[in-house]
C-alpha positions as semicolon CSV with decimal commas, in nm:
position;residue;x (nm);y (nm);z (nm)
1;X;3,289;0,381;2,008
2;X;3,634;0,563;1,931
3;X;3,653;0,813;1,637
4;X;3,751;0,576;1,371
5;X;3,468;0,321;1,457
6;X;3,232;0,650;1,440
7;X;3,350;0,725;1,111
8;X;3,316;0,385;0,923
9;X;2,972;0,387;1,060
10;X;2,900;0,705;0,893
11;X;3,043;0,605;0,604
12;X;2,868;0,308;0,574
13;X;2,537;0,489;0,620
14;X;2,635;0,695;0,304
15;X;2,766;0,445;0,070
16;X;2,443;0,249;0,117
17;X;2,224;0,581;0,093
18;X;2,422;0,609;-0,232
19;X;2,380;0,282;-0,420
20;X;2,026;0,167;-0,335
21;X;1,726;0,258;-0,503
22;X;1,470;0,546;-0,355
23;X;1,177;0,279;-0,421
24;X;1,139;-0,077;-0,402
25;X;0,896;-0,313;-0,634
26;X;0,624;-0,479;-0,517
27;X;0,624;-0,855;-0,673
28;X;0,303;-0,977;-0,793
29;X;0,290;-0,833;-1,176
30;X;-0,020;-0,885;-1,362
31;X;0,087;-1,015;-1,675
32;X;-0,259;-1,074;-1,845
33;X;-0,598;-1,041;-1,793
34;X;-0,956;-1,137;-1,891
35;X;-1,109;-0,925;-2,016
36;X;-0,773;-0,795;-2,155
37;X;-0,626;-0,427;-2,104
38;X;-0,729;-0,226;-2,453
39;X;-0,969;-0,523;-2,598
40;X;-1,332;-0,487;-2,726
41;X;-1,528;-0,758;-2,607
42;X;-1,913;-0,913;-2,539
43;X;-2,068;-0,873;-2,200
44;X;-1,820;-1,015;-1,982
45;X;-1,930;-1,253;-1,688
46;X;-1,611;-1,292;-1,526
47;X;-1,306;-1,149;-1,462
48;X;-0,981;-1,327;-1,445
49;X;-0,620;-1,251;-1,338
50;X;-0,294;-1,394;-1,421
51;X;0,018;-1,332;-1,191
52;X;0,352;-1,389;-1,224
53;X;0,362;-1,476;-0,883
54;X;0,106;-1,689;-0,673
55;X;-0,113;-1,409;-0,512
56;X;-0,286;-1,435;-0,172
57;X;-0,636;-1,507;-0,263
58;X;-0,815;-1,382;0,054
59;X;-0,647;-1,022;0,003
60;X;-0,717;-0,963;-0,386
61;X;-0,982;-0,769;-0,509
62;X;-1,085;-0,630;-0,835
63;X;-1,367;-0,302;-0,849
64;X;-1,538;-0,267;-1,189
65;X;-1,664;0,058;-1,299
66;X;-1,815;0,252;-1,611
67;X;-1,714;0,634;-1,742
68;X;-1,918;0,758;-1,474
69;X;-1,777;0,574;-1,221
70;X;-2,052;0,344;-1,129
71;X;-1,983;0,048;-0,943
72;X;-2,056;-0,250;-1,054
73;X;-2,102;-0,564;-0,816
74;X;-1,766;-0,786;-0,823
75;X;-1,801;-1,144;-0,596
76;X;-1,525;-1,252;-0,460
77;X;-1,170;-1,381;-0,509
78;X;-1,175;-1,764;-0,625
79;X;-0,873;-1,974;-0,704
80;X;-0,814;-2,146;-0,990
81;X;-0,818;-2,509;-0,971
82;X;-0,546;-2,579;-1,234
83;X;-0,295;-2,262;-1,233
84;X;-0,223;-2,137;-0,897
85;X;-0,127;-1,800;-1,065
86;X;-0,493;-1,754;-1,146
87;X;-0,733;-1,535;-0,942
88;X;-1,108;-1,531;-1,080
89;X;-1,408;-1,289;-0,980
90;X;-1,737;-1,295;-1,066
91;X;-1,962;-1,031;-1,216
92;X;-2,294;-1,006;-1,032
93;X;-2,467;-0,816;-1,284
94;X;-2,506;-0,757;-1,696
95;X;-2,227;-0,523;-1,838
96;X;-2,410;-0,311;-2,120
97;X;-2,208;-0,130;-2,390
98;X;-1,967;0,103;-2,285
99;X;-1,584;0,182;-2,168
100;X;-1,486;0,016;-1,817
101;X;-1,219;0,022;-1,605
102;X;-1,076;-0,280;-1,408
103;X;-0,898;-0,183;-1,055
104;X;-0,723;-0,450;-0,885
105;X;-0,511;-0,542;-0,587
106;X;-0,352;-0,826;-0,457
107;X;-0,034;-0,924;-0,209
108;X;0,178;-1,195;-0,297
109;X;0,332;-1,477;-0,097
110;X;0,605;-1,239;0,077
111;X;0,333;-1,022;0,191
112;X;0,426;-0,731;-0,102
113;X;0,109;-0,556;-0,221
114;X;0,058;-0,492;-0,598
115;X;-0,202;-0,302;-0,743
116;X;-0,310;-0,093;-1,093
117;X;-0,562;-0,098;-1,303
118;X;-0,666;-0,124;-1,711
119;X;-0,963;-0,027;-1,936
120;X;-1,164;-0,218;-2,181
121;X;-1,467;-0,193;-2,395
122;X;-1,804;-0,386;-2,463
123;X;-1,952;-0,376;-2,764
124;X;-2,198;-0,625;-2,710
125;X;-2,460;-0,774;-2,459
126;X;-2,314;-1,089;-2,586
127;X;-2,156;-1,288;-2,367
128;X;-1,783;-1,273;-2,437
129;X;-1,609;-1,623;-2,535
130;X;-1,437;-1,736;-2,258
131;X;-1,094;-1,790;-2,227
132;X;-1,045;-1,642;-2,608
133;X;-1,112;-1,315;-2,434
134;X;-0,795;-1,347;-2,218
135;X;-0,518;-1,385;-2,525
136;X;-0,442;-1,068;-2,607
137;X;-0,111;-0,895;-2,789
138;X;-0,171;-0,566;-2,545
139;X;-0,068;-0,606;-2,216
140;X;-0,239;-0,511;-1,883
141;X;-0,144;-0,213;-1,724
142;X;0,056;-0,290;-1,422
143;X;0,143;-0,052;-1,115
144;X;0,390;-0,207;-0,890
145;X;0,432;-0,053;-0,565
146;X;0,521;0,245;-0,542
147;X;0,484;0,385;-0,899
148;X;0,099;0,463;-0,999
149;X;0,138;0,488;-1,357
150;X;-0,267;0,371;-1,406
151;X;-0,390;0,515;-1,086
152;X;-0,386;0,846;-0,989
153;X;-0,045;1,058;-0,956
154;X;-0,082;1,183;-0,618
155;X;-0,089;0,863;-0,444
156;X;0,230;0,741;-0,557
157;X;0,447;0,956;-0,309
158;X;0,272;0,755;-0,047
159;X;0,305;0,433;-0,175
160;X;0,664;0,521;-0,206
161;X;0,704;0,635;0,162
162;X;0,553;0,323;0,259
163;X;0,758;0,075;0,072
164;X;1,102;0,263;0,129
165;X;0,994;0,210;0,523
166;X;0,920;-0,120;0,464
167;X;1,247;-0,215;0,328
168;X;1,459;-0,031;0,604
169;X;1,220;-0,231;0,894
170;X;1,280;-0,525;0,672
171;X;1,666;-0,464;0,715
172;X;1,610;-0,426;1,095
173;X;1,483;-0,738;1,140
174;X;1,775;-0,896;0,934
175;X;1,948;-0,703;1,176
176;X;1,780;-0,823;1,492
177;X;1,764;-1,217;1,357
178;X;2,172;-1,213;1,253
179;X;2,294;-1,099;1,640
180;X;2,025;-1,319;1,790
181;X;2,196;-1,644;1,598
182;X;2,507;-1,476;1,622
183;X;2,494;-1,433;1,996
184;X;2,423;-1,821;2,014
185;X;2,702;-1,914;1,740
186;X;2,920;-1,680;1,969
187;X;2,858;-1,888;2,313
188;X;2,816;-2,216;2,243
189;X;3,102;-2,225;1,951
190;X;3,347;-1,986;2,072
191;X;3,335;-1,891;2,428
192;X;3,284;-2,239;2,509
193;X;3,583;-2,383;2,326
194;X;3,815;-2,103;2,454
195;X;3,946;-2,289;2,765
196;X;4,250;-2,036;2,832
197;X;3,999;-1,718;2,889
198;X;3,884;-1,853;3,234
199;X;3,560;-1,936;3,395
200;X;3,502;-1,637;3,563
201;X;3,526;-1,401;3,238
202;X;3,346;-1,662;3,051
203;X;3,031;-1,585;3,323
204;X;3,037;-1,245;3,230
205;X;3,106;-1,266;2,879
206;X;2,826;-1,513;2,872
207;X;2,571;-1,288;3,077
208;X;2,660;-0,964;2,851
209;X;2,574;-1,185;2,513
210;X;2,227;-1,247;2,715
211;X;2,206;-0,916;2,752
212;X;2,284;-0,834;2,407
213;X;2,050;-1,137;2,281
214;X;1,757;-0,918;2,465
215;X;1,783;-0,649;2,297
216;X;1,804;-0,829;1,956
217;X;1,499;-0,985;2,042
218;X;1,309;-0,680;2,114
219;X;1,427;-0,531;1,733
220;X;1,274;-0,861;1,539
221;X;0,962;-0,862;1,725
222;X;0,937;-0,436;1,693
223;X;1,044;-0,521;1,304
224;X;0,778;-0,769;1,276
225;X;0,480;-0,565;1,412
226;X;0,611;-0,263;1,227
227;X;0,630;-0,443;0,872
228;X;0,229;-0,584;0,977
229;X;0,149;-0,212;0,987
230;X;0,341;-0,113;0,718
231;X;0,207;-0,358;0,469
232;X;-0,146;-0,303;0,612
233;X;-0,067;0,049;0,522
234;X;0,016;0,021;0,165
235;X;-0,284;-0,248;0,111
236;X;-0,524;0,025;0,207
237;X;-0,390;0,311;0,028
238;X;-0,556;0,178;-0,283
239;X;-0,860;0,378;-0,417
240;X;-1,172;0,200;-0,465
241;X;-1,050;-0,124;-0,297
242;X;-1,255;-0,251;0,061
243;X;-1,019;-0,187;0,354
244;X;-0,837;-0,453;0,529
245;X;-0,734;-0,512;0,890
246;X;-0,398;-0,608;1,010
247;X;-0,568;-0,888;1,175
248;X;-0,673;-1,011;0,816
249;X;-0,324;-0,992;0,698
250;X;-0,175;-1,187;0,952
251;X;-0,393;-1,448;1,028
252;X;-0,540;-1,524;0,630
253;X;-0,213;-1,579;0,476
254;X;0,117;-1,779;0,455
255;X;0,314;-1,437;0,516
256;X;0,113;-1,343;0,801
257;X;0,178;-1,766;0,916
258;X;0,554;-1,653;0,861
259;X;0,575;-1,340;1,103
260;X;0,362;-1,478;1,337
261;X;0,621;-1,791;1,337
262;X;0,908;-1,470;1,381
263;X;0,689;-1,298;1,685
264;X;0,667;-1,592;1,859
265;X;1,024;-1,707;1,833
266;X;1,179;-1,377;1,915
267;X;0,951;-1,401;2,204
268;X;1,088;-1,730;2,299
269;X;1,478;-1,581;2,256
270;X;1,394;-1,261;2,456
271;X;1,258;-1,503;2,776
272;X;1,559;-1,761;2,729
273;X;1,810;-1,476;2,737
274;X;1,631;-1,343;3,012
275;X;1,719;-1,626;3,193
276;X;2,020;-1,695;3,076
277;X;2,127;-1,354;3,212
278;X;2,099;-1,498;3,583
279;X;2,414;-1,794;3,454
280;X;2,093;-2,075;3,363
281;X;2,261;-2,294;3,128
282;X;1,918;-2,429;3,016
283;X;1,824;-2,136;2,889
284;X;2,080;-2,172;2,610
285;X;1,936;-2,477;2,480
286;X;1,573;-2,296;2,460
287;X;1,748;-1,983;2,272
288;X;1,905;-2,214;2,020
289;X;1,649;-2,389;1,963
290;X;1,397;-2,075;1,895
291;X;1,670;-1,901;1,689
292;X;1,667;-2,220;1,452
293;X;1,324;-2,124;1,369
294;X;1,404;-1,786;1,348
295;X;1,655;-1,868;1,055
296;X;1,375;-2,029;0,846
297;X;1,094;-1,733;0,878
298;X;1,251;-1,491;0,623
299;X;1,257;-1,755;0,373
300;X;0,900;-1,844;0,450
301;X;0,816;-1,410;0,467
302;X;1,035;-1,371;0,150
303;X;1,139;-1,483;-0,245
304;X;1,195;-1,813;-0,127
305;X;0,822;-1,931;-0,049
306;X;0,702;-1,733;-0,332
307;X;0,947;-1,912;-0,582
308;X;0,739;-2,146;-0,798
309;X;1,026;-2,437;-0,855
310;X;1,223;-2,568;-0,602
311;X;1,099;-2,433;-0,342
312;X;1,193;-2,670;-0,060
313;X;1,548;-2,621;-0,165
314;X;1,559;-2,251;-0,187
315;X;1,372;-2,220;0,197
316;X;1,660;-2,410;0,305
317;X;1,941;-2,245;0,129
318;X;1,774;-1,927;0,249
319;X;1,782;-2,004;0,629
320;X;2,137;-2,209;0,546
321;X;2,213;-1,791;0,436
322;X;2,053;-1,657;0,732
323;X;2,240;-1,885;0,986
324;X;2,559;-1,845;0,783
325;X;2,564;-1,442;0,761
326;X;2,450;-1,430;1,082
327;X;2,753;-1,676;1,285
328;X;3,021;-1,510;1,057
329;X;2,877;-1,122;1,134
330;X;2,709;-1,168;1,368
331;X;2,952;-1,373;1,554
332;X;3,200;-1,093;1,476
333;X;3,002;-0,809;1,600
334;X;2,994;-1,027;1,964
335;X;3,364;-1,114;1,953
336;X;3,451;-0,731;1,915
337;X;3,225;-0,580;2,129
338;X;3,155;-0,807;2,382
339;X;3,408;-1,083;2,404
340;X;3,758;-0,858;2,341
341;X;3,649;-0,525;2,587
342;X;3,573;-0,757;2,886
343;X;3,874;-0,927;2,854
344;X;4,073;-0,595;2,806
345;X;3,904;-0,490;3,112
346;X;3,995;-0,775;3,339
347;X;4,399;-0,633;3,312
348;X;4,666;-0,883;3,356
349;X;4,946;-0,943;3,143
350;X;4,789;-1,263;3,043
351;X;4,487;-1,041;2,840
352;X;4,700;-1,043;2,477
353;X;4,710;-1,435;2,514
354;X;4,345;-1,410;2,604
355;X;4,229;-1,262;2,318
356;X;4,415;-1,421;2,082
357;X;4,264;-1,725;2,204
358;X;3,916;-1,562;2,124
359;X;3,987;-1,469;1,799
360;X;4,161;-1,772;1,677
361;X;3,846;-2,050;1,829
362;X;3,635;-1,762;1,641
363;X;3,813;-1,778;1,278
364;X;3,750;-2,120;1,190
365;X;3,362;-2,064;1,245
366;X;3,382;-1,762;1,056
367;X;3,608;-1,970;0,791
368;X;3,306;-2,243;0,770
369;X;3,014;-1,942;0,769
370;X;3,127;-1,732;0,491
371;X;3,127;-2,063;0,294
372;X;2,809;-2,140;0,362
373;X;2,710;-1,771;0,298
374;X;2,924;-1,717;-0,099
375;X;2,760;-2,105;-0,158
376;X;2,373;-2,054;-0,039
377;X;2,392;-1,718;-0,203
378;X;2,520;-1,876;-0,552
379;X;2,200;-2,136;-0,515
380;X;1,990;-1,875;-0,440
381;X;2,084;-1,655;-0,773
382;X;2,077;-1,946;-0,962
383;X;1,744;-1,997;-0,902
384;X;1,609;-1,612;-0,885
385;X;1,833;-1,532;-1,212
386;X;1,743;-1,659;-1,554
387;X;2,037;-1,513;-1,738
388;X;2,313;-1,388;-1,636
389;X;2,250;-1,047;-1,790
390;X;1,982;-1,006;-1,539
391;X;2,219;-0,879;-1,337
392;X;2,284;-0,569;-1,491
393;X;1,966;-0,557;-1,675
394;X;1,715;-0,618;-1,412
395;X;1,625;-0,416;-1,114
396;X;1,651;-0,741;-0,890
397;X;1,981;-0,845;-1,064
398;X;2,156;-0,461;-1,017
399;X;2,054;-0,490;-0,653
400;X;2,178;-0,873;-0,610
401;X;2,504;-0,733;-0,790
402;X;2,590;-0,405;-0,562
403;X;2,516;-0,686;-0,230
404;X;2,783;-0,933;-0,386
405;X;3,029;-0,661;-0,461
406;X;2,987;-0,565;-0,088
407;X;3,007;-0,981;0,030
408;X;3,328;-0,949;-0,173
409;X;3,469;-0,688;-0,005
410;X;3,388;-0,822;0,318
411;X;3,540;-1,170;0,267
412;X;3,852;-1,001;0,145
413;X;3,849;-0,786;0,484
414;X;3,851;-1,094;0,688
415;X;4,075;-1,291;0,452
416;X;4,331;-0,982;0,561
417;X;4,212;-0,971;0,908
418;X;4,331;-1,381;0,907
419;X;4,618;-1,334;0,726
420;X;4,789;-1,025;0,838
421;X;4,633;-0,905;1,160
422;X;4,514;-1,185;1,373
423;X;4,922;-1,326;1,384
424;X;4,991;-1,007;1,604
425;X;4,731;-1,037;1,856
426;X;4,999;-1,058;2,164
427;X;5,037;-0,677;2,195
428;X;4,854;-0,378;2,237
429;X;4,929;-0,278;1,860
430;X;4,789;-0,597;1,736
431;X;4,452;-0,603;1,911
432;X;4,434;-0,193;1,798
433;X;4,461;-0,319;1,434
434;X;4,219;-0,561;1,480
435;X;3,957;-0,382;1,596
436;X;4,039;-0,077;1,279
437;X;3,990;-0,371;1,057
438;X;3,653;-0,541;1,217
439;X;3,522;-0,221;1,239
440;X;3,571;-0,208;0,852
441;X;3,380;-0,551;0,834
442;X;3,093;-0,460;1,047
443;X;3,086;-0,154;0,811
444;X;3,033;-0,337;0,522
445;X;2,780;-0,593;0,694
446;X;2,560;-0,285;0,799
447;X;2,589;-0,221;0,413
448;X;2,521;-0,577;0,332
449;X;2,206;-0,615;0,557
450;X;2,049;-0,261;0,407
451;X;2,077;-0,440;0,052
452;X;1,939;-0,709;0,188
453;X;1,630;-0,519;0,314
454;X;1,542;-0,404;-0,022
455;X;1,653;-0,703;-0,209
456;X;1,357;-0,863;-0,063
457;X;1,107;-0,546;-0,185
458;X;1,249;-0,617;-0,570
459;X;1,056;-0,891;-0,802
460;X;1,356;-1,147;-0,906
């Protein structure tokens, strides 16, 4: 990496250090409760929750306790049959007069952990009224993850440790998942089709992507088990609440179904590429095939499967994102550090013409990717965005806005990189320039993908 490629790195680091949040937001809010934060009620016989997202049963709790601190038995977790938003717990014993306070916890379809806590009062032995309990004009105290504004002060530091971690090894596997497709994208739709580069360079282009698509591999399924522990983490750092395994999260819920799915396709890449190091052309086939179902898992780990309308629609424009983002960048990042040195390497005065026939079978595929990434991405914040003030109003929307200022800036980078640079690829000069301005692009794609990671940590 020469000095200028150093720098933009460095840069990039910065800018994104800059512009994103310290925290990120866990998504499951409580938005009402019965009994109800701040009411006085009869002896209550149940407790129920209402989410603004639909919660993983098997992983919510609730603990019940009086001034003193006694425990009192809480059954648990049952779904409601009619609202899927609804978690319900039964009270094993009578709840005499007195102030109590109401702990909960819960993890919602994208595997983010919510927890916090509220107080009421009984006045009665009387059996509160039902659901009349539940409409109340004072809200329940929420703590999203990692502020602790109802639980105590000194946890939050590590709540907020666990979910800035989570968001950065969310952006690694982004990371890992976009140069796994991309590596694919890059050999079947570029080197393939560039008949003037020659067989033999083609081989070793071909077994350096492999190579390349090994490594990628490795980062998903490191991500993947390091998010499992992370989440485990945060799901256990909440007082009063029964610990939880990591085998519990993974195997009891639809985001544990969704990075199992990841595990076991990155697997699937990392023995294909394996293979396809050694020139097997089967092994291509098995590698696309696996990174297809890589493209769908952060949709079904992320907003998308937690979405309440359309979700069929937004899965698929999320993995339609994922595959798009990842053969424009990630098809880039191959082209310039894979595809362009080899042939540099192989001398010749035929190299110029060599590259230039890279670049130019790999700028209509970026042409068609970017479109599908600006297009999926619109879908997606029409869905995620009520208003259009959300966007500088909302902590979801402020986020969503810095990562489309970046897209911007990175479609106008390879707008000028089209335009202006890749016409005087057949000289020394040409390919220099193109490689300043790529580096640029990657720049802002590292940017891109750290947004990304803690786009996903922020309720829409």
């Amino acid at each position: 990496m020469n000095g200028f490629a150093k720098r933009a790195v460095a840069l990039s680091c910065i800018v994104a250090l800059l512009l994103f949040p310290a925290i990120a937001w866990a998504h499951a809010r409580l938005e009402r409760s019965q009994p109800a934060a701040g009411s006085r009620v009869g002896s209550p016989q149940i407790i129920r929750l209402w989410f603004s997202e639909r919660p993983e049963v098997s992983l919510s709790g609730v603990s019940l306790k009086d001034q003193t601190g006694k425990d009192f038995p809480v059954g648990p977790a049952h779904p409601d049959a009619t609202n899927p938003l609804v978690v319900s717990f039964e009270i094993s014993a009578a709840v005499p007069v007195g102030r109590y306070t109401i702990a909960w916890r819960t993890v919602s379809s994208d595997g983010h952990p919510s927890h916090g806590s509220f107080t009421f009062e009984v006045i009665s032995l009387q059996p509160e009224s039902g659901l009349a309990a539940a409409v109340s004009t004072t809200p329940a105290t929420t703590t999203r993850t990692p502020t602790a504004s109802s639980t105590p002060q000194e946890t939050a530091p590590e709540d907020e440790a666990s979910s800035v971690s989570n968001s950065l090894t969310r952006a690694l596997s982004f990371a890992g998942i976009l140069v796994v497709i991309g590596v694919i994208v890059f050999n079947i739709l570029v080197v393939a089709r560039s008949s003037r580069i020659g067989s033999e360079l083609v081989w070793r282009i071909e077994s350096r992507a492999a190579i390349v698509g090994v490594a990628a591999s490795v980062l998903v399924i490191a991500a993947a088990f390091g998010r499992i522990f992370l989440e485990s983490r945060m799901m256990n750092d909440m007082p009063g609440m029964q610990t939880m395994s990591m085998t519990d999260m993974t195997m009891h819920t639809r985001w544990g179904f969704a990075l199992r799915l990841e595990i076991i396709a990155a697997f699937l890449t990392l023995v294909a590429f394996s293979i396809a190091i050694r020139r097997v052309r089967f092994a291509w086939l098995i590698a696309s095939v696996s990174a297809g179902v890589l493209a769908v898992t952060p949709a079904l780990a992320g907003h998308a499967a937690a979405t309440p309308r359309f979700t069929s629609l937004v899965v698929l424009t999320d993995a339609l994102h994922v595959f798009g983002a990842s053969s424009w960048l990630g098809n880039l990042a191959c082209v310039m550090l894979i595809g362009v040195p080899i042939i540099l390497r192989s001398g010749g005065e035929e190299r110029w013409q060599k590259v230039a026939a890279l670049v130019n079978t790999f700028s209509p595929v970026a042409l068609a990717s970017a479109s599908v990434v600006v297009l999926s991405g619109l879908i997606a914040s029409w869905v995620h965005l009520e208003h259009i003030s959300d966007l500088w109003t909302t902590a979801y929307g402020q986020m969503l806005f810095r990562k489309l200022v970046f897209v911007a800036l990175t479609v106008v980078v390879g707008a000028y990189n089209f335009r202006r640079v890749q016409p005087r690829l057949l000289s020394e000069g040409g390919t220099a320039r193109l490689r300043r301005a790529t580096t640029v692009e990657l720049g802002l794609g590292v940017i891109i993908l750290i947004f990304t990671g803690f786009l996903t940590g922020i309720a829409p």
